[in-house]
C-alpha positions as CSV (number, residue, x, y, z in Angstrom):
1,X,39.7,20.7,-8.9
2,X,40.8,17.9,-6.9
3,X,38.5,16.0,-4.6
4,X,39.7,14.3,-1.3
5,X,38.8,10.6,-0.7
6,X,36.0,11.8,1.8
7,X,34.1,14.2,-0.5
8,X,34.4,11.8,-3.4
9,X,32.6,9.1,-1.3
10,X,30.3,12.0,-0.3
11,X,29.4,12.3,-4.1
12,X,28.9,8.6,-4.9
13,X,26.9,8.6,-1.4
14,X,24.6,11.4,-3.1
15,X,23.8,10.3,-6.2
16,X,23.3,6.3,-4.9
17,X,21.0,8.0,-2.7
18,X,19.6,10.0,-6.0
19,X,19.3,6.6,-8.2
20,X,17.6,4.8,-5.7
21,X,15.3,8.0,-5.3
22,X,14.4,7.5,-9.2
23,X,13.5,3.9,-8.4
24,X,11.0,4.4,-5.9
25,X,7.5,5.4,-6.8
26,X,6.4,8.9,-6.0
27,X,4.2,7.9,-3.4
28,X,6.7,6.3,-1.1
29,X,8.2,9.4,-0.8
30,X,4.9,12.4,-0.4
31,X,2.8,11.6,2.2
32,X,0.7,13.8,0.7
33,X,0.2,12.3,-2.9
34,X,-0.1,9.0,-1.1
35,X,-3.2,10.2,0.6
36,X,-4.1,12.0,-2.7
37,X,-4.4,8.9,-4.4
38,X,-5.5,6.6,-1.7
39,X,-8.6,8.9,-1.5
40,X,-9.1,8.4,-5.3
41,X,-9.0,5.0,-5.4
42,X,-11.8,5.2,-2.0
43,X,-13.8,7.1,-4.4
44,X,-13.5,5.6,-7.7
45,X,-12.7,2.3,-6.8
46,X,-14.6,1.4,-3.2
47,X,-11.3,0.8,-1.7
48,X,-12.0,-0.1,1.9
49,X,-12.9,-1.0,4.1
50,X,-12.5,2.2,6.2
51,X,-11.8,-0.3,9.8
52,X,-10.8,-4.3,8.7
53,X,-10.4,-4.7,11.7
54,X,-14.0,-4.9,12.4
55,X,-16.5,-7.1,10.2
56,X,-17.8,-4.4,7.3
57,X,-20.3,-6.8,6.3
58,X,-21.8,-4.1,4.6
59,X,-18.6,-3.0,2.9
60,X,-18.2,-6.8,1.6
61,X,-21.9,-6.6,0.4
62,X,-21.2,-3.7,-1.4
63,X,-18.1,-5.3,-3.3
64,X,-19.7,-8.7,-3.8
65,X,-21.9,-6.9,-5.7
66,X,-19.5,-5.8,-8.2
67,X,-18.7,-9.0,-9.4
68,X,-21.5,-10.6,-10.8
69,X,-22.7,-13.9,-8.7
70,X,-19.5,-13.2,-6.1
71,X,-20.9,-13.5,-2.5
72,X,-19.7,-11.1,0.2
73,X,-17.7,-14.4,1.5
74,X,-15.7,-15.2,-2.0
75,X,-15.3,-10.6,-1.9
76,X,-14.2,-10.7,1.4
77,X,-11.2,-13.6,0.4
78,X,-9.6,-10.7,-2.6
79,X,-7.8,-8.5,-0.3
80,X,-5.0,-6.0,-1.3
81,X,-2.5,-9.2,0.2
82,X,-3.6,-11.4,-2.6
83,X,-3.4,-9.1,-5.5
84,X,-1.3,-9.1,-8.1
85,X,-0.8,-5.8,-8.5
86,X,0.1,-5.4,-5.0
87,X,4.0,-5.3,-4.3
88,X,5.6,-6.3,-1.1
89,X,8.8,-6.4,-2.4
90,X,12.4,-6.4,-0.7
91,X,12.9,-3.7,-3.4
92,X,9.7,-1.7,-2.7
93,X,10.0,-2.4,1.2
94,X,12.8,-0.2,0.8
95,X,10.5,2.6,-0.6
96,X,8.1,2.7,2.0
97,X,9.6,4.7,4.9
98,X,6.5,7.2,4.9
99,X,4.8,4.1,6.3
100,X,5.8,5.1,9.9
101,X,5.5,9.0,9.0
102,X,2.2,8.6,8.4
103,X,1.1,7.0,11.6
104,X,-0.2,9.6,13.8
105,X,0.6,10.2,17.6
106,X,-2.1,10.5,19.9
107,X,-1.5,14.3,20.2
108,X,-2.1,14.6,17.1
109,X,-5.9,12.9,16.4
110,X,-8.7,15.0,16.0
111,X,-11.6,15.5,14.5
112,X,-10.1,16.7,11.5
113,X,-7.7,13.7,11.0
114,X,-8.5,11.0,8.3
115,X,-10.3,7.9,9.8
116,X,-8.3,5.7,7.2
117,X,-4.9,7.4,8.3
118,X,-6.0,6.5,11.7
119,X,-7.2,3.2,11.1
120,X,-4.1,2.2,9.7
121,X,-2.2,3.3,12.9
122,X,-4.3,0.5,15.2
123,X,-3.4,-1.9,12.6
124,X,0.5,-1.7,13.2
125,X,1.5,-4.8,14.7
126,X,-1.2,-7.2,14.0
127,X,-1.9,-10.4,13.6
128,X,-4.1,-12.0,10.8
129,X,-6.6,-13.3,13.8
130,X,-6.8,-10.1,14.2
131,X,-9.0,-9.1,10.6
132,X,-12.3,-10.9,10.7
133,X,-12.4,-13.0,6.9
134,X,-8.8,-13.0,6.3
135,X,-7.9,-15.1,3.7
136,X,-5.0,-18.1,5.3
137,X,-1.5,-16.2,3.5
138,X,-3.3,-12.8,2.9
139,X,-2.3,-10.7,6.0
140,X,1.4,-9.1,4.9
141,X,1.1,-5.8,6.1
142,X,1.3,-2.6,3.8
143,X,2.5,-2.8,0.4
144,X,2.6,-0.7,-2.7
145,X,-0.3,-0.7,-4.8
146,X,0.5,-0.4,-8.9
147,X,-3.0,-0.3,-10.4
148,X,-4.0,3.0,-7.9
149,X,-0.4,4.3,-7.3
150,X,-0.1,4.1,-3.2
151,X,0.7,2.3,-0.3
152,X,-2.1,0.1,1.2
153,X,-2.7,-2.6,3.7
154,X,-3.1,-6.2,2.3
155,X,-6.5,-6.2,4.8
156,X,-8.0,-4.0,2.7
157,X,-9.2,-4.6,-0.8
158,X,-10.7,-2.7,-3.7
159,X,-12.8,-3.2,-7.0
160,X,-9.7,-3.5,-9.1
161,X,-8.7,-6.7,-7.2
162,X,-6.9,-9.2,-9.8
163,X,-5.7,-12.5,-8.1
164,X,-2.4,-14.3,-7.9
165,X,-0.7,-11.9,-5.7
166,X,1.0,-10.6,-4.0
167,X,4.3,-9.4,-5.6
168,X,7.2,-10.5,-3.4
169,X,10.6,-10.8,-6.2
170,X,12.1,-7.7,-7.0
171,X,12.1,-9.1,-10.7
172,X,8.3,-8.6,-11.0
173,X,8.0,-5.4,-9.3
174,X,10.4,-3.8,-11.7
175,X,8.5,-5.4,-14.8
176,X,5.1,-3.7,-13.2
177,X,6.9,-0.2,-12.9
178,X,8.4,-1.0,-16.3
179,X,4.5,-1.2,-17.7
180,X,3.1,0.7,-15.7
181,X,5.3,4.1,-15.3
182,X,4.6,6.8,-12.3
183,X,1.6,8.4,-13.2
184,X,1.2,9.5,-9.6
């Protein structure tokens, strides 16, 4: 069987479109085992807090505490935006598409709707000013995080937090999904 010039491009077209599928973490892709494991790293690892835009002194209290002698100032300087493990990518800014699918339109907010999911939606558009404690180079939006397998906002942070971040060269985002294969 002979293909035409138009349904051979249509081929190619599919499996580029596969590949790059392959590429991209699970979790760029389901909405729903982003939130799945979002919510574990909230529960296991105090990932939070739940509104940066306001001051959470308590939830920078909390995480100070985790690091022996940190003070909720030096806790509330390791966000998500200066982690290593967090990637921001060209590569992995191409994977993220269910960042917009998963801000929620007024219509649908309710009581049944995550306050983290609709946190993140008064976040969109931002300015570092904007997050009280903000480390200067820190605010840079959502990224995908490698050590809890989801997308996340560099305002936020976690007990996980490792420093010299974040990942911006394709180079060192595919060495981290070289070590640290989907497990999502």
């Amino acid at each position: 069987m002979k293909l035409t010039l138009s349904q051979l491009k249509s081929v190619i077209r599919k499996a580029l479109n596969e590949v790059k599928e392959l590429i991209c973490p699970p979790a760029t892709k389901d909405v729903d085992l982003n939130t799945e494991n979002r919510n574990a790293a909230r529960e296991d690892h105090s990932y939070g807090p739940m509104n940066p835009l306001e001051s959470s002194d308590g939830y920078w209290d909390s995480l100070s505490s985790k690091w022996e002698g940190a003070t909720s100032e030096e806790a509330m300087g390791m966000r998500c935006g200066n982690c290593i493990a967090f990637d921001i990518s060209p590569r992995m800014r191409e994977c993220m598409p269910i960042a917009e699918d998963q801000y929620l339109p007024d219509s649908m907010k309710d009581e049944e709707s995550d306050p983290m999911d609709l946190v993140d939606t008064t976040m969109i558009n931002k300015a570092a000013e904007d997050f009280p404690g903000m480390p200067e180079g820190a605010y840079v939006g959502f990224g995908y995080c490698w050590m809890h397998h989801f997308k996340c906002h560099s305002a936020r942070s976690c007990d996980t937090w490792a420093g010299e971040g974040p990942m911006e060269e394709d180079e060192d985002s595919e060495a981290w999904q070289n070590k640290n294969p989907f497990s999502d």
